[in-house]
C-alpha angles and dihedrals in degrees: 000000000000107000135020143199089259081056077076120033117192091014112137120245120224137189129220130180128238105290097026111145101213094173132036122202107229099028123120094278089228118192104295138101131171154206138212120236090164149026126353138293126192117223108220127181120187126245135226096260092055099256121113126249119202109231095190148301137279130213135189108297101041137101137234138173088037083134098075091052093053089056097270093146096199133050111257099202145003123258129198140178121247097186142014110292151184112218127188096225102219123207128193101264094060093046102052089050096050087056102064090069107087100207083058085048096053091039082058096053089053093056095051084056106059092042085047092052089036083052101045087049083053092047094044076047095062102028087062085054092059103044095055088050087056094048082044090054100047094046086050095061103042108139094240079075088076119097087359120122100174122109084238156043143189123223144152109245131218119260119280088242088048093050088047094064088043094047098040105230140079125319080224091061094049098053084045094056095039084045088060094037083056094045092047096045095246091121121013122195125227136183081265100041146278131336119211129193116210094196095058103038084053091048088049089044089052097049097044091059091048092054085054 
């Protein structure tokens, strides 16, 4: 556990029931901060398409909402509760004069670095998503495609490191995605090529928005 309740002394304890969005991202940051003695709360940020992505959990003992104390003017994130939980509501006050300690200060860097390394795993996450969805979308619109009604087709590829121009990302995370559509059927390679199924590259495609 990284922070108490003698961490702040005179702070106010609160209550909120299960769904409670205690933070909206977006909204004037304001001059609290809080921590959690008891229960679970879920960080979400929202994407560019509108719908919400969880970044991580919190757990009794750690803090949210510290942003707004060190001059971020807007919430970053929203945070809910996903039970329901007991929070330490922190002021500035309080806060200025806990960081003066430095064994608090060092304890709060920690903590920026763990949600640092839990955010980027969320941002490689989605990042692989689309970049499948950008290779789905190419295959799906070869021009061998054209006058064939057939569920597959058989073509030569460009290069990885070609795809990966086209595609904008690394020549790695190609070759990761082509390795998983061989190993789930979706393309097979031949000695003349590659063989892709439409039926399954669109059912892939499918599944992969609903779970957005």
């Amino acid at each position: 556990m990284m922070f108490s309740a003698s961490d702040f002394p005179n702070a106010n304890t609160i209550h909120v029931k299960k769904g409670t969005c205690v933070i909206y991202e977006g909204d004037a940051a304001g001059n609290t901060a809080y921590l959690i003695l008891s229960g679970v709360m879920e960080v979400l940020t929202e994407c560019i398409d509108g719908t919400q992505t969880s970044l991580y959990k919190l757990k009794e003992g750690d803090l949210f909402g510290e942003l707004a104390l060190m001059d971020v003017h807007t919430r970053t994130a929203s945070v809910y509760a996903i039970e329901n939980t007991a929070l330490l509501k922190i002021n500035r006050a309080t806060w200025d004069a806990c960081i003066q300690d430095y064994d608090f200060l060092m304890r709060v860097n920690t903590m920026f670095l763990h949600r640092y390394l839990e955010t980027t795993k969320v941002v490689r996450r989605l990042g692989q998503s689309s970049v499948l969805h950008r290779l789905g979308v190419y295959l799906l619109t070869l021009p061998e495609w054209q006058n064939n009604a057939c569920d597959e087709i058989n073509v030569i590829l460009p290069s990885q490191a070609q795809l990966a121009r086209l595609l904008n990302c690394t020549r790695e995370r190609v070759s990761k995605i082509m390795r998983e559509l061989y190993q789930t059927g979706i393309m097979q390679k031949h000695d003349h090529g590659i063989t892709i199924s439409k039926t399954k590259l669109t059912d892939t495609l499918m599944d992969m928005n609903t779970d957005k």
